[in-house]
C-alpha positions as CSV (number, residue, x, y, z in Angstrom):
1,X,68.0,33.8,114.0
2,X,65.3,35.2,111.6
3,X,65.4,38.5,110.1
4,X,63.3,40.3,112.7
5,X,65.4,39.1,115.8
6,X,68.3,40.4,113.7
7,X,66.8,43.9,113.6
8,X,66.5,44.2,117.2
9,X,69.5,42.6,118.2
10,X,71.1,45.7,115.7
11,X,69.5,48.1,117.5
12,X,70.2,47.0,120.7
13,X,74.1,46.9,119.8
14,X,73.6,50.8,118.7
15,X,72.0,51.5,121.8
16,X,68.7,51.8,121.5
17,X,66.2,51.8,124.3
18,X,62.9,53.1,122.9
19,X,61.1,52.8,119.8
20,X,57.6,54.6,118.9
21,X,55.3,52.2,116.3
22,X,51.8,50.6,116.1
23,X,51.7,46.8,115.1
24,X,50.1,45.3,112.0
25,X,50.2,42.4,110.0
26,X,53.4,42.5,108.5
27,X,55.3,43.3,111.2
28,X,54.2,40.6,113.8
29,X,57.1,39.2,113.4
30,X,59.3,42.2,114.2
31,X,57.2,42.7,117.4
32,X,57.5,39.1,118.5
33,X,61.0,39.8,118.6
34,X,60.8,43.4,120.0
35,X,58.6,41.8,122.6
36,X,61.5,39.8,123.7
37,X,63.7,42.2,124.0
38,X,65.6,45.3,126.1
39,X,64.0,47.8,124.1
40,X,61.1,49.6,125.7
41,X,58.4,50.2,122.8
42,X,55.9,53.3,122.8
43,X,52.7,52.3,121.6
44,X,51.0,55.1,120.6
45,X,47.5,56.0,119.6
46,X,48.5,56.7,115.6
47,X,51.1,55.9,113.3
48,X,51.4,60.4,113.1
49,X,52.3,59.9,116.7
50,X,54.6,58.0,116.6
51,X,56.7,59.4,113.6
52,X,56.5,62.6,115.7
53,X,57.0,60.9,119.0
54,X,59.8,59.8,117.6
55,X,61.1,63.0,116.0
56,X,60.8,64.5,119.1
57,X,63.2,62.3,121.0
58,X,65.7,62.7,118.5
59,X,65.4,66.5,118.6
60,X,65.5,66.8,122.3
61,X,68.6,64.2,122.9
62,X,70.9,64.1,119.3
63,X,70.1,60.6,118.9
64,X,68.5,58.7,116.3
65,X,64.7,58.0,116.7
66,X,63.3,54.9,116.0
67,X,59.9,54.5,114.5
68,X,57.8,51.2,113.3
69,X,54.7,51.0,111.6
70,X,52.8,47.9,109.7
71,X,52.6,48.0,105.8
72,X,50.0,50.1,103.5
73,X,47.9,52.4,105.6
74,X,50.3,52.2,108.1
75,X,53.5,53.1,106.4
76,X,51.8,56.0,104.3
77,X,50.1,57.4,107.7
78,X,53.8,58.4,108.7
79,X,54.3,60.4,105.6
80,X,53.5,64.0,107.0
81,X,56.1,63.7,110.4
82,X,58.9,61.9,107.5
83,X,58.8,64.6,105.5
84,X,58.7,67.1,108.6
85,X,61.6,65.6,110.0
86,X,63.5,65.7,106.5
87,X,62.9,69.7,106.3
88,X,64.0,70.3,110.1
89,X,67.1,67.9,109.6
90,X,66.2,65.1,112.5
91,X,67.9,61.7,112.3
92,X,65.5,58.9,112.5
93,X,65.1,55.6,111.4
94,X,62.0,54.4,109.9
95,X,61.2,50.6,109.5
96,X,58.1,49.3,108.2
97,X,56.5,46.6,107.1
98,X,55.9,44.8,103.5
99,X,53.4,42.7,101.6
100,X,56.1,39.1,100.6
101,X,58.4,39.6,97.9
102,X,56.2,37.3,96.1
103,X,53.3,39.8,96.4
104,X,54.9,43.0,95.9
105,X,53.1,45.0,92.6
106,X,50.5,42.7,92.6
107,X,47.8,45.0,94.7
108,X,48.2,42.7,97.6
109,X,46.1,43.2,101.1
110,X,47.4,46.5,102.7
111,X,50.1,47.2,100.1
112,X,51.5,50.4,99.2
113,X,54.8,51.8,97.2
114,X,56.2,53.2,100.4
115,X,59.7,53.5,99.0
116,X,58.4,55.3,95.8
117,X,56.1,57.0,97.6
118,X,58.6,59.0,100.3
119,X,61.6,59.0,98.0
120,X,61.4,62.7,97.9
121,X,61.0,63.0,101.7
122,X,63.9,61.1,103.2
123,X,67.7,61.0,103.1
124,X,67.3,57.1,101.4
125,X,65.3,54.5,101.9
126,X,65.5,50.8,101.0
127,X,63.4,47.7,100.3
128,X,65.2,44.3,101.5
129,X,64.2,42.1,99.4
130,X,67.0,39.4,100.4
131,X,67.3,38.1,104.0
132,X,70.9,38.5,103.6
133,X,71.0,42.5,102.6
134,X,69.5,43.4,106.1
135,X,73.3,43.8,107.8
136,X,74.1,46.2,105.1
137,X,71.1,47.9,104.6
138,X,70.9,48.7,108.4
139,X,74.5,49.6,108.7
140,X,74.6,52.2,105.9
141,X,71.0,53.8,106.9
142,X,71.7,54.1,110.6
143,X,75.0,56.2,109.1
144,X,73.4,57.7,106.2
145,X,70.4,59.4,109.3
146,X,73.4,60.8,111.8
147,X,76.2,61.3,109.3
148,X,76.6,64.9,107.6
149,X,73.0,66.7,107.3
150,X,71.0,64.3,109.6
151,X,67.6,63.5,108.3
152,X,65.1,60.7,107.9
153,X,66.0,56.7,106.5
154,X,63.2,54.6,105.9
155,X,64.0,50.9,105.3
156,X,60.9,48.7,104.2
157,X,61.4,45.0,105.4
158,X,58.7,42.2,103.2
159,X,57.0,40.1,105.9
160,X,59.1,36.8,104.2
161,X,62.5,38.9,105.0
162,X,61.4,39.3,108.9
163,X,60.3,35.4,109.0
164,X,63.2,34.4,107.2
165,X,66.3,32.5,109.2
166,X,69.9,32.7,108.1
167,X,73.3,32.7,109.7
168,X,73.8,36.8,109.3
169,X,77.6,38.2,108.7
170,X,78.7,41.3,110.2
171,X,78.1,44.2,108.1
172,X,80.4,46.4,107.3
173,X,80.1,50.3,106.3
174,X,82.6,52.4,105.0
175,X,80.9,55.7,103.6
176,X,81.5,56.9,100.5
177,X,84.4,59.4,100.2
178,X,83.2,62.9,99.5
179,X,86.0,65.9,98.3
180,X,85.1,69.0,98.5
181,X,86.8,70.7,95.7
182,X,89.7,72.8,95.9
183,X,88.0,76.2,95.3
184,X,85.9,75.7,98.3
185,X,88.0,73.8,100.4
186,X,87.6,74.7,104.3
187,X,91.0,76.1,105.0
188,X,90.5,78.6,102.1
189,X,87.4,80.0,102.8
190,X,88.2,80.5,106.3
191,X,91.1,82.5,105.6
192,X,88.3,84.5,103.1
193,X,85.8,84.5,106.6
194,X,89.1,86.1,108.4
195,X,89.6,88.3,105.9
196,X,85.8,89.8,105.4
197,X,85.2,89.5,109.1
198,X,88.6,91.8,109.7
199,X,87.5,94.8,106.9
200,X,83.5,94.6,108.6
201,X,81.9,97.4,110.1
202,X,79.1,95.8,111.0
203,X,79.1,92.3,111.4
204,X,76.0,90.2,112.2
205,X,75.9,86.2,113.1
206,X,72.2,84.2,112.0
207,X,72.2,81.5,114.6
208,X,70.3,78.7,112.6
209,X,69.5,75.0,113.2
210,X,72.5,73.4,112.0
211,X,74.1,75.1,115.6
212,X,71.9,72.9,117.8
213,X,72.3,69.7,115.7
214,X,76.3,69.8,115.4
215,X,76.3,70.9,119.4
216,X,77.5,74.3,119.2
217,X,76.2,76.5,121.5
218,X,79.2,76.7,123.7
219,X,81.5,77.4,121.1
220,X,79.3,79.7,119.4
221,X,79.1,81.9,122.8
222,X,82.4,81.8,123.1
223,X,83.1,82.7,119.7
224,X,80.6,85.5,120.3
225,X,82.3,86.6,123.6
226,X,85.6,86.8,121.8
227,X,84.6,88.8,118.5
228,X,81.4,91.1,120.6
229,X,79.5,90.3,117.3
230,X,75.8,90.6,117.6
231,X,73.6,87.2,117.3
232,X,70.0,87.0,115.6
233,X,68.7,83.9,114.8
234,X,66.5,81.9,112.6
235,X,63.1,79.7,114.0
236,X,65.1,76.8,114.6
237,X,68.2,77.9,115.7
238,X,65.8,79.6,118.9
239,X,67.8,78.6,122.0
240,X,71.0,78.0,120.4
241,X,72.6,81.4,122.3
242,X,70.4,82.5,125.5
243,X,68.1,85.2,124.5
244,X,69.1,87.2,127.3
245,X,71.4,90.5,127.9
246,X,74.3,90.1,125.5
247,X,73.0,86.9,123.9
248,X,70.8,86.9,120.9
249,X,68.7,89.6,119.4
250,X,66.0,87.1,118.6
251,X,63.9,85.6,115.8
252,X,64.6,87.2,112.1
253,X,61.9,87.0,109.2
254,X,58.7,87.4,108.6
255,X,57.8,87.7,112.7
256,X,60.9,87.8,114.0
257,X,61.8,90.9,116.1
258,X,62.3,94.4,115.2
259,X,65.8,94.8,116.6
260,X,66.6,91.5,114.8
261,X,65.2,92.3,111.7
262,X,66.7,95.6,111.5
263,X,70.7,94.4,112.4
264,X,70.2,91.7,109.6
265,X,68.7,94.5,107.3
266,X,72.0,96.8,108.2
267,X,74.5,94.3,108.4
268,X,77.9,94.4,106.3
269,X,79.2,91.2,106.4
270,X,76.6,87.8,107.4
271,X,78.4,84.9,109.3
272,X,75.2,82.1,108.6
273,X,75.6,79.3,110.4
274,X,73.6,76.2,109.6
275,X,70.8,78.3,107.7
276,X,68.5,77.5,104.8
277,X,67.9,80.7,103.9
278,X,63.9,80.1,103.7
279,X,61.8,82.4,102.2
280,X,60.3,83.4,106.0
281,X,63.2,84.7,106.3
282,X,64.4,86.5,103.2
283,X,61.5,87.5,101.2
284,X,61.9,87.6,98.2
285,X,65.5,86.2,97.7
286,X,66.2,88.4,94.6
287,X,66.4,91.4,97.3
288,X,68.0,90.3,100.3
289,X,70.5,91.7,101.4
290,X,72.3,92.9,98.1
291,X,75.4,94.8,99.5
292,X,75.9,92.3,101.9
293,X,79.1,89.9,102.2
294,X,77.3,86.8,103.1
295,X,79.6,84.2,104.3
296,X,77.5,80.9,104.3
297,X,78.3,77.4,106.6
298,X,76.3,74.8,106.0
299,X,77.4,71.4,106.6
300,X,75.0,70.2,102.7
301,X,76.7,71.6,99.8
302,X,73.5,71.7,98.1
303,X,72.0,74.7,100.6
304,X,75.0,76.6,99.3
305,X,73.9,79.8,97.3
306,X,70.5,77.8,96.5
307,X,68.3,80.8,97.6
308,X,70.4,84.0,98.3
309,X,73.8,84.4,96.2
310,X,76.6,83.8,98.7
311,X,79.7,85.2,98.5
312,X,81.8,83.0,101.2
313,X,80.3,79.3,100.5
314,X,81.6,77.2,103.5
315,X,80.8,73.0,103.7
316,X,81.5,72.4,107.3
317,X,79.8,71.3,110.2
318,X,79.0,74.5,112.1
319,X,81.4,73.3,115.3
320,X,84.5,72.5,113.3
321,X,84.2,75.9,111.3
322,X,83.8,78.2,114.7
323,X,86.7,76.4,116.3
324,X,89.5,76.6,113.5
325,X,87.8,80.2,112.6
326,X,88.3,80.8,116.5
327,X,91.7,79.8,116.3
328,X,92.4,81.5,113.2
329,X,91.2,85.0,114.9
330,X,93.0,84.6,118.3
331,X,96.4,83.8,116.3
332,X,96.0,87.6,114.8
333,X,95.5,88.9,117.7
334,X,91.9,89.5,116.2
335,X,90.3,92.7,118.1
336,X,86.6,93.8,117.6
337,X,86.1,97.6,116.8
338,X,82.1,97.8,116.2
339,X,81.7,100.3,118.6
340,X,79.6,102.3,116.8
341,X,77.5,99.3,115.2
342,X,77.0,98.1,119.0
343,X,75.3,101.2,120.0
344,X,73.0,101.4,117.0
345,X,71.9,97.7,117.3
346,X,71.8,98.5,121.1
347,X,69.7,102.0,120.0
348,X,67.2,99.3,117.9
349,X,66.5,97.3,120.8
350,X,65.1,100.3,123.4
351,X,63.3,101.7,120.0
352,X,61.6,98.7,119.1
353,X,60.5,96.4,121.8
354,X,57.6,94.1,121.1
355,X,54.7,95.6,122.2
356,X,51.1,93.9,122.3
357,X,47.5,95.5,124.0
358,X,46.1,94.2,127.6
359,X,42.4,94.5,128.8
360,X,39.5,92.3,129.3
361,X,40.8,89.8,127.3
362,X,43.3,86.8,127.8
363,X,46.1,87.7,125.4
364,X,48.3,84.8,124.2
365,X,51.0,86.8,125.0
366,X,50.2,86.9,128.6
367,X,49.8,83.3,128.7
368,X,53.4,82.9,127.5
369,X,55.0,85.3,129.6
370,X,53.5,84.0,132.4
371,X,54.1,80.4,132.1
372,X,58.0,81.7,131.3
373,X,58.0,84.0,134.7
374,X,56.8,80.6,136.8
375,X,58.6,77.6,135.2
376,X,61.4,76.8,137.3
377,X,64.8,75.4,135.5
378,X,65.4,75.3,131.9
379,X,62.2,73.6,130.4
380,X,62.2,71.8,127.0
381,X,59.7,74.4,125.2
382,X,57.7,72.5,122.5
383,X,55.2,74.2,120.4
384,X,52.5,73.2,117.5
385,X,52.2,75.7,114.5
386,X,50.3,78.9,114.1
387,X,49.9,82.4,115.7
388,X,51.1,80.5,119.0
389,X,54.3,79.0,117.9
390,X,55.5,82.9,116.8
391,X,54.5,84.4,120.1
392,X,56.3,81.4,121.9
393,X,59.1,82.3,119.2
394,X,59.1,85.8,120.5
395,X,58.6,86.0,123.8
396,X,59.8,83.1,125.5
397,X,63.2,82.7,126.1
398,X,64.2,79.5,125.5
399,X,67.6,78.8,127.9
400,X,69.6,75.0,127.8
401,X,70.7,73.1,125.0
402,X,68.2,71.9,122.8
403,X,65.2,73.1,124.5
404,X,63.2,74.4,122.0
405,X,61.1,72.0,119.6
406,X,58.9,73.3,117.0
407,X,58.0,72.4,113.3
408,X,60.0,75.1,110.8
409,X,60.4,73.7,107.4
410,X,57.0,72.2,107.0
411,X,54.8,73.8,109.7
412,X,53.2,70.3,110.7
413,X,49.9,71.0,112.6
414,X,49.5,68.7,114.8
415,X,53.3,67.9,116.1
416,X,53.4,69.7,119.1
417,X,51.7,67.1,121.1
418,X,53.4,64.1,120.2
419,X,56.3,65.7,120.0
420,X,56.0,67.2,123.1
421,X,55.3,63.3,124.4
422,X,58.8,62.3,122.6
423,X,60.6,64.7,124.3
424,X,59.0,63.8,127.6
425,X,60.5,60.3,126.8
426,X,63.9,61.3,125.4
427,X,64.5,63.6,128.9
428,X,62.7,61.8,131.6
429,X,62.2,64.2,134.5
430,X,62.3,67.3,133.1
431,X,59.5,69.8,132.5
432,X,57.8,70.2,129.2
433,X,56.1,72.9,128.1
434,X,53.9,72.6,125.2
435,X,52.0,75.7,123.6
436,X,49.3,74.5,121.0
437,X,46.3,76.1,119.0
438,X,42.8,74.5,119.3
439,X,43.2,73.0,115.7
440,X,46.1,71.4,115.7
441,X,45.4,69.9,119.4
442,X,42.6,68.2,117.9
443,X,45.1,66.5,115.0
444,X,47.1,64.4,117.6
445,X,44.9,64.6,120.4
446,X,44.8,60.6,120.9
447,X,48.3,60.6,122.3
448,X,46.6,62.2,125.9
449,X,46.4,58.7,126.4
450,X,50.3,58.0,125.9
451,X,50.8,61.0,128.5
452,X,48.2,59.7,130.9
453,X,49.7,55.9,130.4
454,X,53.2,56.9,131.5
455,X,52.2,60.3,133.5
456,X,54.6,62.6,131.6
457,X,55.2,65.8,132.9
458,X,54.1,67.5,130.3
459,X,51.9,70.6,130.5
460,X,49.9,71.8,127.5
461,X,49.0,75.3,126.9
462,X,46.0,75.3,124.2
463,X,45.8,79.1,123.3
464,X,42.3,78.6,122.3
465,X,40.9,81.5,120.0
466,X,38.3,79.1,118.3
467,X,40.0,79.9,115.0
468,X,42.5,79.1,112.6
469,X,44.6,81.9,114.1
470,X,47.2,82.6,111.5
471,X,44.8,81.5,108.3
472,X,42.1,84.3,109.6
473,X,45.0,86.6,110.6
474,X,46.1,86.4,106.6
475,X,42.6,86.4,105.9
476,X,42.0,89.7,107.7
477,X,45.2,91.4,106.4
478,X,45.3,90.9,103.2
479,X,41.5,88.9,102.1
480,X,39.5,91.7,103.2
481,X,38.6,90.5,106.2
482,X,37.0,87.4,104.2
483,X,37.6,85.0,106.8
484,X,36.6,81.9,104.8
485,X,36.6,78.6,106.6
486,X,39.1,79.6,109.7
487,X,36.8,80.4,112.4
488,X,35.2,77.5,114.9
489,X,31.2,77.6,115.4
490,X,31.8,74.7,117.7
491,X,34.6,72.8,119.5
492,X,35.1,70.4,122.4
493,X,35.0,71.2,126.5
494,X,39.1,70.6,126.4
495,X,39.0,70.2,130.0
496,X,36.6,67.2,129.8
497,X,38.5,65.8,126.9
498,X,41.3,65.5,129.0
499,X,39.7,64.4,131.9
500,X,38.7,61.7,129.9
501,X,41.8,60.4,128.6
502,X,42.8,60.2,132.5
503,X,44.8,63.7,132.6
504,X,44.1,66.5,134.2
505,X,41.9,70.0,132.6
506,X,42.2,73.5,133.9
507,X,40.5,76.0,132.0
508,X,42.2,79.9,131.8
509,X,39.5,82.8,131.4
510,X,40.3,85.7,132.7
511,X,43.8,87.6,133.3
512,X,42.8,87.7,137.0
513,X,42.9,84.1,136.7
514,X,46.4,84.3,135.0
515,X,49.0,83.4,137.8
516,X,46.8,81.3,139.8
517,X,46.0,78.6,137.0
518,X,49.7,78.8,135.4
519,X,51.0,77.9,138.9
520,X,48.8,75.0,139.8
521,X,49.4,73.8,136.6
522,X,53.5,74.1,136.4
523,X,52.8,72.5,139.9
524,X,51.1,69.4,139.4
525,X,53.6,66.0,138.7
526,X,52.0,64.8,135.9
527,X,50.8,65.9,132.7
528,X,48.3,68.5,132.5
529,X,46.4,70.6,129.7
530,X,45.4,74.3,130.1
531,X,42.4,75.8,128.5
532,X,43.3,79.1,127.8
533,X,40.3,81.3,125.9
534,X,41.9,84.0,124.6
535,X,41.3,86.9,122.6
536,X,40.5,85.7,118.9
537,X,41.3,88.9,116.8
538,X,45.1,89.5,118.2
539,X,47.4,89.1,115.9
540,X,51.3,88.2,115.6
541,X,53.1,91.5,114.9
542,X,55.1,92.8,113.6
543,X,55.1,91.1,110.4
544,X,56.5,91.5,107.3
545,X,54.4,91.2,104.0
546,X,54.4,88.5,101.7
547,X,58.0,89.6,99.4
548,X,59.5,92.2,101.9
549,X,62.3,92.7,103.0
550,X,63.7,92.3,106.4
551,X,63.2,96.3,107.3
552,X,60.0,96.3,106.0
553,X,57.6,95.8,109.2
554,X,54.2,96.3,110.2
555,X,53.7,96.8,114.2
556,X,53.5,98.7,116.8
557,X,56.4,100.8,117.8
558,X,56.8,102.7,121.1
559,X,53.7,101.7,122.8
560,X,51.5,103.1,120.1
561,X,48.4,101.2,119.6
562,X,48.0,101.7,115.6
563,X,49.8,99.6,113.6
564,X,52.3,101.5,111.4
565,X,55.6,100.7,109.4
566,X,58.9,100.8,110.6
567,X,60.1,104.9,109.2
């Protein structure tokens, strides 16, 4: 067989069924074969789409996405979802396309550096530049994406190597064998974790991503039902315990909410679990939290006391650290005694709900709540980036595993439609919800025709303030109200733009027209996108200037309808 029959017959034996690309010139060959094959392949509208397509998938089902794209323009028009994918920690193997060997560094048709050029963005990548290194190239990067922190390979195959015929070996992959050493070996620093979490008075747990991608939402609840400490969590650890009455507080950081934001400010002792400790979340690091035991889990050493100075460091996977610590507590006869940390945290919450202005206007937080009052089941919630994605972030609560989709390391406008499409494809069946601004819609708005192709049940929200919402929100707090370059003098009729892809428009005006339009929309089988003008000077609140500290809000409080500072 040649090289490119070799590829998909590999991903066929590791289960594969769907691939997102767009075909070129150097990877005819590769198609030829995939066109011969089991695998069902996503052609979508942009190379962006389908790195994010394929992101998407692998967020929404824990497997490893599969993306293709052709050499030079190609290759480098996936650089923006590889590097997004790298930052929120989703497995996915790339494979593109190369000028011949022969032509490599010699400014051949369509050729670009992609290996150099995403070296900084992806777990490895490789160029096969023998027929007979493919086995072992795609054994080790289809381990390398899943094993440990997942994340991004990228393997770039010349057009010769996909042409080429051989007899191929098996491959074999044994992966390397990484100690941790002594001084931070797991069974010590539990016994540390047990020993700070049995001298706490007020204990707190940050939920973060690293919970959803090692599967440990159960065990987290039940580790939270068992020691009756209080969860917050980060952006991407949204959903990971139900935001309902005893689950999590919400959202910390720079929007997160005031309840949240004031138990991690008060805290004692810090149980992080799969966190990066981002500077949305901590300010500036040099402040946070100085007089609080921090016990840190993160299955990379290297996120280990690289922002905030961490007193427990803990290399695990999030799920085999909450069972042993688990097991560890309930062999003490471990017995929580918070009582009066419960009631303060408890006090926090009826203090400081979030709070947000009705009247004549559409407020996006209407839109949100509505759509989460009328959706029936758990939805996958899928949102692009801006003033939307914190509102979704604080007001809808996000229920099921893996259900909520968003862009957190590298704030990717423009992913929440194509990803949205992934995850449509990765759960087939179930509702998705996406929430978008009006600019980054317009990024990725070519993949309407993927959704009208395959009728996915997909129903996009565009909270359309005809603005950069969260540049002229920055630009109005703290630029003088200079609002340079963010606002829209013109923009398309959405509902005819969708309409003409072949997917259905509904436009939202009015809050009397709130319920009606949410429900024929939700109601509808296939994929539909929502209009929804809205009031274009509300902004996210409460927030937390640029360097503060998690106490250190702006917002309303109580129903007032000034904005003051938490006292």
């Amino acid at each position: 067989m040649n090289g490119a029959e070799y590829i998909i017959q590999f991903l066929e034996k590791k289960g594969v069924d769907l691939v997102f690309g767009y075909p070129g010139g150097a990877v005819l060959a590769l198609y030829d074969a995939l066109g011969r094959s089991s695998i069902k392949h996503i052609l979508t509208r942009h190379e962006q789409g389908a790195i994010h397509g394929a992101d998407g998938y692998a967020r929404v089902t824990g497997k490893t996405g599969v993306c293709f794209a052709t050499s030079g323009p190609g290759a480098t028009n996936l650089i923006t979802g590889i590097a997004n994918a790298y930052l929120d920690s989703a497995p996915i193997l790339v494979i593109t396309g190369q000028v011949g060997v022969d032509s490599i560094g010699r400014d051949s048709f369509q050729e670009a550096d992609i290996v150099g050029i995403t070296m900084p963005i992806v777990k490895h990548n490789y160029l096969v530049k023998s027929l007979y290194d493919l086995p072992a190239v795609l054994e080790e990067a289809w381990n390398v994406a899943q094993r440990g922190r997942p994340g991004p390979v990228l393997i770039d195959v010349p057009k010769n190597v996909f042409a080429g015929v051989a007899d191929f070996p098996e491959a074999v992959f044994t992966p390397p064998n990484r100690k941790i050493p002594l001084k931070n070996s797991l069974e010590k620093q539990i016994e540390r974790a047990v020993a700070a979490l049995r001298e706490a008075q007020k204990p707190l747990i940050l939920a973060g991503g690293g919970v959803v991608a090692s599967g440990a939402e159960d065990l987290l609840a039940e580790f939270r039902k068992h020691t009756k400490i209080p969860v917050v969590n980060t952006l991407m650890g949204k959903g990971a315990v139900p935001e309902e009455l005893g689950g999590s507080l919400g959202m910390v950081g720079m929007h997160g909410k005031p309840a949240a934001n004031l138990a991690l400010s008060g805290c004692d002792v810090l149980l992080a679990l799969g966190v990066r400790f981002s500077d949305r979340v901590t300010g500036n690091p040099q402040n946070f939290l100085p007089a609080t035991c921090i016990i840190h889990v993160d299955i990379d050493p290297a996120e280990l006391s690289k922002n905030v100075h961490t007193e427990i460091p803990v290399v695990s996977d999030v799920q085999k650290f909450l069972t042993l610590l688990l097991s560890r507590l309930k062999e003490e006869g471990f017995k929580p005694r918070y009582g009066p940390w419960l009631a303060q945290v408890d006090a926090w919450v009826k203090q400081y709900p979030l709070h947000f202005e009705t009247g004549d206007l559409l407020k996006p937080q209407q839109i949100i709540n509505e759509v989460a009052k009328q959706v029936t089941g758990a939805p996958v919630v899928v949102t692009d980036v801006g003033q939307h994605q914190m509102f979704v972030a604080q007001f809808f609560p996000v229920q099921g595993k893996r259900n909520f989709i968003t862009s957190g390391g590298l704030g990717t406008m423009g992913f929440g439609l194509p990803a949205a499409m992934g995850a449509a494809f990765g759960r087939p069946g179930e509702q998705v919800v996406l929430f978008t601004g009006d600019g980054g819609f317009q990024m990725t708005v070519q993949e309407l025709a993927v959704m009208a192709q395959y009728q996915l049940p997909v129903k996009a929200f565009i909270i359309n303030n005809s603005c950069l919402g969260m540049v002229r929100q920055w630009q109005e707090l703290f630029f003088k109200e200079h609002y340079a370059h963010s606002l829209f003098s013109c923009g398309p009729d959405f509902v005819k733009l969708a309409e003409a892809y072949g997917v259905k428009g509904l436009r939202l005006a009015q809050p009397a027209e709130l319920a009606g339009t949410i429900r024929e929309a939700l109601q509808h089988s296939g994929p539909v996108v929502v209009d929804c003008l809205v009031d274009q000077g509300e902004n996210v609140l409460p927030i937390i200037p640029p360097g503060g500290q998690p106490n250190e809000m702006l917002g309303r409080w109580r129903g007032e309808a000034h904005v003051s500072r938490i006292s």
